[in-house]
Every structure is written in C-alpha cells, then in structure tokens.
C-alpha positions in Angstrom: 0.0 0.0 0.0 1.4 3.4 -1.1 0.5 6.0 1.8 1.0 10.0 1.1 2.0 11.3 4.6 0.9 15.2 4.1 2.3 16.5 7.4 3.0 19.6 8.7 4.9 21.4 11.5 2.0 20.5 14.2 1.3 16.9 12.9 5.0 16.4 11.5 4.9 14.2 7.8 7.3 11.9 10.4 4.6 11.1 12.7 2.1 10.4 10.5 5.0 7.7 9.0 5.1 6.1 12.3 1.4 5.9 13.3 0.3 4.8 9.7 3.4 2.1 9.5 2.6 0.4 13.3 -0.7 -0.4 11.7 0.3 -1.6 8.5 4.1 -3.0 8.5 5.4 -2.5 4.9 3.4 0.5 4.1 5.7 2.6 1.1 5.0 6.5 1.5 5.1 9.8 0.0 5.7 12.5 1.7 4.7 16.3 1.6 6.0 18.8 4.2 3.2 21.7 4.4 4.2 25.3 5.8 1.0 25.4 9.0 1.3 26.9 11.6 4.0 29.2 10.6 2.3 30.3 7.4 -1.7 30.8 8.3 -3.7 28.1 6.7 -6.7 29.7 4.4 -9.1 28.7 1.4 -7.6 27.0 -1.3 -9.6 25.8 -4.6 -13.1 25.9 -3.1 -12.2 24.1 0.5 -11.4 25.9 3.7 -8.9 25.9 5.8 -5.9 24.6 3.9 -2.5 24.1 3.7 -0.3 24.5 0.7 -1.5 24.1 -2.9 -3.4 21.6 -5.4 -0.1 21.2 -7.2 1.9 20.6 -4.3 -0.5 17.9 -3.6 -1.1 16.3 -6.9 2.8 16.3 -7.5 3.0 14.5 -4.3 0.1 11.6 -4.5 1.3 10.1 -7.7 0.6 6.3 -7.4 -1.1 6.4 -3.3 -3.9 4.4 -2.5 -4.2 6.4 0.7 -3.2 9.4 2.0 -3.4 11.2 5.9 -3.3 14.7 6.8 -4.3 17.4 8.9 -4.3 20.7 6.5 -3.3 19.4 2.5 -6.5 20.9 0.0 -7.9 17.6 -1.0 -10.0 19.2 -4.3 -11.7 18.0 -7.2 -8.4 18.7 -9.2 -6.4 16.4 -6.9 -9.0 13.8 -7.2 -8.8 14.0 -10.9 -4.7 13.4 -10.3 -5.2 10.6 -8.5 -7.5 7.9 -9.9 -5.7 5.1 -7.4 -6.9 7.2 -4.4 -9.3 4.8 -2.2 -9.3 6.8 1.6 -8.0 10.5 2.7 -8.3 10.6 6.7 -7.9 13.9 8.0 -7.2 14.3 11.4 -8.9 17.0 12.4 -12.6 17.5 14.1 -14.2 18.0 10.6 -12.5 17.5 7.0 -13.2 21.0 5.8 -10.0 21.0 3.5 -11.5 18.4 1.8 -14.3 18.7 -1.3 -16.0 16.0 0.3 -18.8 16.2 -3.0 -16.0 15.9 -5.5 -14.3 13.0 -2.9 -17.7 11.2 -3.2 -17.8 11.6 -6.6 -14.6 10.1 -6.7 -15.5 7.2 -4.8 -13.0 8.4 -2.2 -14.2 7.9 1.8 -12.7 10.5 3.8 -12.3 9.5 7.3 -11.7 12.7 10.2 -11.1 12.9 13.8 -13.5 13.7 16.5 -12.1 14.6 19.6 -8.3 14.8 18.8 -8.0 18.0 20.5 -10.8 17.7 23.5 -8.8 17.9 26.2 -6.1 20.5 25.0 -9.2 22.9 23.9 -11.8 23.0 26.8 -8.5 22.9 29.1 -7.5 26.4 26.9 -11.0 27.7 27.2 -11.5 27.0 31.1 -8.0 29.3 31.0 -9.6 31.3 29.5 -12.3 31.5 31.7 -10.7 32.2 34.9 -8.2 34.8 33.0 -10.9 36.8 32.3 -12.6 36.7 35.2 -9.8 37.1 37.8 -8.2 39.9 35.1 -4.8 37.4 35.4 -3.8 38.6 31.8 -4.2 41.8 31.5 -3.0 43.0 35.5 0.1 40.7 34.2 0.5 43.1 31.0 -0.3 46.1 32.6 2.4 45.2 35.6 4.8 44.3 33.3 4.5 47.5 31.4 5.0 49.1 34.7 1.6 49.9 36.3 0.8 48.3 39.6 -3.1 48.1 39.6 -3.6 48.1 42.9 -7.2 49.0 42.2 -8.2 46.0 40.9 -8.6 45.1 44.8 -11.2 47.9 44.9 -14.6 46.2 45.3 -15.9 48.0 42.0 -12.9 47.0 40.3 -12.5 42.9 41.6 -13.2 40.2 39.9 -15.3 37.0 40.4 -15.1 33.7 41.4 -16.0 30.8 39.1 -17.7 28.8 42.7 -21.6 30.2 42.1 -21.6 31.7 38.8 -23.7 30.6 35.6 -21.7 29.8 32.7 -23.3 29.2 29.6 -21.8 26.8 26.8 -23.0 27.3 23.0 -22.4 24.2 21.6 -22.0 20.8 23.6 -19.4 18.5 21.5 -16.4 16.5 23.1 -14.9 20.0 24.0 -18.2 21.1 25.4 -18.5 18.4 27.5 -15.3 18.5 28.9 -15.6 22.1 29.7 -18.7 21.5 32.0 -17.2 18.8 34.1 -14.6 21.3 35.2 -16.9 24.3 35.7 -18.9 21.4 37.1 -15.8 20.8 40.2 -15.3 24.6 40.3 -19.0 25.2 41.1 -20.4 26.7 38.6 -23.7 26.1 37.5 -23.8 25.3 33.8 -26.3 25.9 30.9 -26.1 24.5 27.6 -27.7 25.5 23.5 -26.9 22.9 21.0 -30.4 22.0 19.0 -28.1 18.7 18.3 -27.4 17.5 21.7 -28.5 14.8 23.8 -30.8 16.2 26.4 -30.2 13.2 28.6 -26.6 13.6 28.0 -26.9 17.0 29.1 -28.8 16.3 32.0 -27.0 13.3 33.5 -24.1 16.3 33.2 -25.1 18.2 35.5 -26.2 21.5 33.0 -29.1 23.0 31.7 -30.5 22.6 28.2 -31.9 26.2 27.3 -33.1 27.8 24.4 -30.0 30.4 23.2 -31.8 33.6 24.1 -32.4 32.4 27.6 -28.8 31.2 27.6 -27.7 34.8 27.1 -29.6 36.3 29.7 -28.7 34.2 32.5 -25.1 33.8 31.9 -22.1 36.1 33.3 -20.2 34.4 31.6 -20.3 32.7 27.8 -18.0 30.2 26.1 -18.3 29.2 22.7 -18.0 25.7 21.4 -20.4 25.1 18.4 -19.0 24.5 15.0 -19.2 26.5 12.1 -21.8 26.5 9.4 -23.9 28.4 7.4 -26.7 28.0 9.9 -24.5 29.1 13.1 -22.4 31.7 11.2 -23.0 35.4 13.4 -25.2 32.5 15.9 -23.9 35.4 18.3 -24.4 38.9 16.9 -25.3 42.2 18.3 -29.5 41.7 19.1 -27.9 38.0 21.3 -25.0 40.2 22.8 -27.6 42.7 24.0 -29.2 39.6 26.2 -26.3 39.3 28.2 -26.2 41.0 31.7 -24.1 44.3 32.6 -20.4 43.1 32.7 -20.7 39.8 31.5 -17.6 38.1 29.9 -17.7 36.4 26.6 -15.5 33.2 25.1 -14.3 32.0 22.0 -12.3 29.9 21.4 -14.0 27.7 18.8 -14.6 29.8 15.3 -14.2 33.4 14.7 -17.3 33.2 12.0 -19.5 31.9 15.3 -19.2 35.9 16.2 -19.9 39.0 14.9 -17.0 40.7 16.0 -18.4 44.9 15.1 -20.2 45.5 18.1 -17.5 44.5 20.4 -15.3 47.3 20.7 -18.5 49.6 21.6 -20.1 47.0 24.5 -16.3 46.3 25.8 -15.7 50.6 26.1 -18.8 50.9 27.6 -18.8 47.9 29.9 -22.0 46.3 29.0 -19.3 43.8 28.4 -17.0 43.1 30.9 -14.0 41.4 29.6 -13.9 39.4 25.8 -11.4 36.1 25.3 -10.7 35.5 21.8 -8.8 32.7 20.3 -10.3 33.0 17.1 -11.2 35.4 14.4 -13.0 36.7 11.6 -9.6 37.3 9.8 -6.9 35.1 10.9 -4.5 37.1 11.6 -6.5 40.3 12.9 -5.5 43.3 10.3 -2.7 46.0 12.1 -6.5 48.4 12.2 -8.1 45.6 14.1 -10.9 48.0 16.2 -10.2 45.2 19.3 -6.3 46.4 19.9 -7.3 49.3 21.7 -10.3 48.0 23.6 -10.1 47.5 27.2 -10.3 44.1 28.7 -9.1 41.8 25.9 -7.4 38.7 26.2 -6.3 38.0 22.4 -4.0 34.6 21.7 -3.5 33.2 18.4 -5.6 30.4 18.0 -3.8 28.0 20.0 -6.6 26.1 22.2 -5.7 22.5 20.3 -1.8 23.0 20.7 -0.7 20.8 22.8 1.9 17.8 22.1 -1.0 15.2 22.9 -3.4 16.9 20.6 -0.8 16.1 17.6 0.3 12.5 18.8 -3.6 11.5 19.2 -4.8 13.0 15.9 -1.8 10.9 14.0 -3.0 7.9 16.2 -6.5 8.2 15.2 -6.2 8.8 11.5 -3.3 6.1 11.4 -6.1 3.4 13.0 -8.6 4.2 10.1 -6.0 3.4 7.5 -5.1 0.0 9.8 -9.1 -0.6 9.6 -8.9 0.2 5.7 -6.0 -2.1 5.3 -7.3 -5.3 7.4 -11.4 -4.4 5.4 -13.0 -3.4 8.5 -15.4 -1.0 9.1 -14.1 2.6 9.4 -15.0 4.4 12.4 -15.6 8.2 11.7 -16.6 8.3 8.1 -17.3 11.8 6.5 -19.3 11.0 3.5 -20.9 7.9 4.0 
C-alpha cells in the first residue's frame, strides 16, 4: 500500500509515518511537508482551511492508494490526479479541506477525527475563563508594562469567582462536555444551547439545556463551542450580545465566523461587556486596524486552544487506526461521506 503522509509542522509528515506504519508494516510512503502553523492556513480551490497548494498535492500523491493529513487541499483537481486514491483521513474534528462532493464523486471515503483535540481545547478555554474573570492577563500586562493596579482590589474593580456563577456553553461537542465537568468541580452552574445535543446527556451532566436567548440572559459568563456552518455563522451577533447581563464576559475559542466581531469594541468601552477572550477570528491574523487592539479588557491569543503535544500525537494515532481498519477491510469508524 502506497501511503502519502501530508504532514505539517504541528502533525509532522514523520509522525504520520510512524502511526500509519505500526498499523500496516510494509506500508511505502510519500511524503509532503506543508508550511502550517507558521504560514496561516486559508481557502484553497473551493475548500477551507488549507494548507499548501493543489499542485503541491497532486505532485505528491502520484501512485497512493491512501493518503493522511491534517491541513493538504484535497479538491476536485487532486482527485482527478489521483484515480488510485481509495481513503484520505484527516485528522482533524471536521474535513473542511476536503471537497468532500468531489471526494464522493470520486469514490474516495474521507475518514476525520472527533475529539483529537478535547482535552487540550476546553482545558484552553477553562483558561480562558478564569483569566478573564480574575483579570490574570491583563494586570500581568499592565504590571509588566510598569503599572501596579492596585485598584483591581477595589470592590468595583475585583473580579469573580467561578464557585456560584452561571456559565453558559454554546455548543455541547467532546470539548463542550469537557468544559462542563470542570466548571462542574469549580461550582459553577452550567447551561447548555446545542439544538443537536443529547438532552439526557446534558442532563445526566449536570447542565441546563436552554433555548439560546435564555442562555444569554442568564449567563455572566459565555463560552463558545459550536461548529461552524452556514446555519450558526454570526449565531452570536449584536441583538444575542444585547441579552447578556451588565459586565458579563464572553469566550471563543471555537470559530471566529460563530461571532460577529463589530459591536464588540462599543459593548467592551462601555462595559456592558466586561472582559472578551478570543482565540479565534474573523480574519486570521487580525488586520494591524483591528478596532479590538485598543479596547479595554481583551485577552487575544492566536488560535492555539488545540496546541498541545497530545493533541498532535492523538490525531496521528486516530487517523493512522482508520487506515489499519482500511487495510485489514473493516469498518471505518468516523466516516465523513458515508
């Protein structure tokens, strides 16, 4: 079996070798060494969120039956170049740098992977959370820069304690989940909106299934989680913001298209929101003009809730397992277009 390894500097092209090659001793591979993180992935050909080019690609997967990724554009060009192609498995949470109508077409199953980065992003978010919150990050910058706020211990000014407050969580997914069991041990009382969770799950949880508008009025604070679609693109806009109550502090560290970022910098200045945590964005990187530079109470990192070493060694683990499953004809486990 001929195995295109399209790694990159996250989920290196060499563990990708290993994973795939434990669970199928003799596999022969290509390889293809994409530029992410250090050059910003973006659309390319139609699919989002890639990596490189088509040529690079199509240069690369001469003669491979299979090939595993995380960011290569898998388009309708590239499956034209590659009529031997039988599986692509991504490992990501969703295969949106895939043309998964043109893979279908091509009688290609693409394979993803739920849950790779769980744990790394709801530990990032519950972060977060409590920097927001307890105003860890920005007293640090403002003490660094040489400013001792020693009003922050002013009543008016301190912050609050996770123990006792209600969180609300858009979207209940792995990371979701995991999110609530920690606010769960901290105390917090949790409500969930996700028109495609499991009430029951919800419930044996511990949280709160609530319609989203309710979910805005009750929560201080607000953590996003949903993925992105055309349905849930701008889910929170200006008329949801206006739900939330006076100083409340919103999350997200899921997809910048989940929020419309323009009213921000207004609600942050004047205080109707009371601190905003962004991991993600509408343009990835923010523009030198972003409005948000010079609006009080922002966290900003650059989308790094999944980075952790585990997140990279279990997404090469779970994608290498499908291709094991492909190999030995068993069923696949997390199949895109079925």
């Amino acid at each position: 079996m001929r195995v295109l390894a399209a790694g990159d500097e996250f989920v290196g092209t060499e563990l990708l070798k290993k994973e795939v090659a434990a669970q199928v001793p003799g596999a022969e591979f290509a390889e293809l060494a994409l530029p992410w993180p250090v050059e910003p992935f973006g659309p390319v050909a139609g699919v989002h969120e890639a990596s490189g080019t088509e040529q690079q690609v199509i240069d690369a997967i001469v003669g491979a039956e299979v090939a595993v990724t995380q960011m290569a554009p898998f388009t309708k060009a590239v499956f034209a170049a590659a009529p031997g192609l039988k599986l692509v498995s991504v490992c990501r949470g969703g295969p949106v740098n895939v043309d998964l109508a043109a893979a279908t077409e091509a009688g290609v199953t693409v394979t993803y992977a739920p849950g790779r980065n769980a744990t790394a992003a709801a530990e990032f978010a519950i972060g977060m959370i409590l920097a927001s919150m307890r105003r860890i990050s920005t007293s640090s910058a403002e003490l660094l820069a040489g400013t001792w706020r020693g009003d922050y211990y002013a009543y008016a000014q301190t912050g609050v304690e996770l123990d006792g407050t209600t969180v609300g969580l858009v979207g209940y997914g792995a990371i979701g989940a995991k999110v609530s069991k920690v606010l769960h041990a901290f105390g917090a009382e949790v409500l969930v909106s996700d028109p495609f969770a499991d009430p029951a799950r919800i419930a044996a949880d511990g949280a709160e299934l609530v319609e989203l508008d309710e979910l805005m009025r009750r929560s201080f604070v607000v953590s996003l989680h949903a993925r992105l679609t055309e349905e849930t693109k701008h889910l929170i806009n200006a008329d949801k913001l206006a739900l939330l109550p006076h100083g409340a502090v919103l999350v997200n560290s899921a997809r910048g298209g989940l929020l419309d970022y323009a009213p921000l910098p207004d609600l942050l200045r004047s205080g109707r929101l009371g601190a905003l945590a962004l991991d993600v964005y509408d343009i990835e990187p923010p523009p030198a003009d972003w409005a948000l530079r010079d609006a009080p109470n922002v966290i900003a990192t650059p989308h790094l809730a999944g980075a952790s070493r585990q997140t990279a060694e279990r997404a090469a683990r779970i994608v290498a397992a499908e291709v094991g499953r492909y190999a030995r004809g068993e069923q696949l486990a997390n199949v895109a277009n079925p």
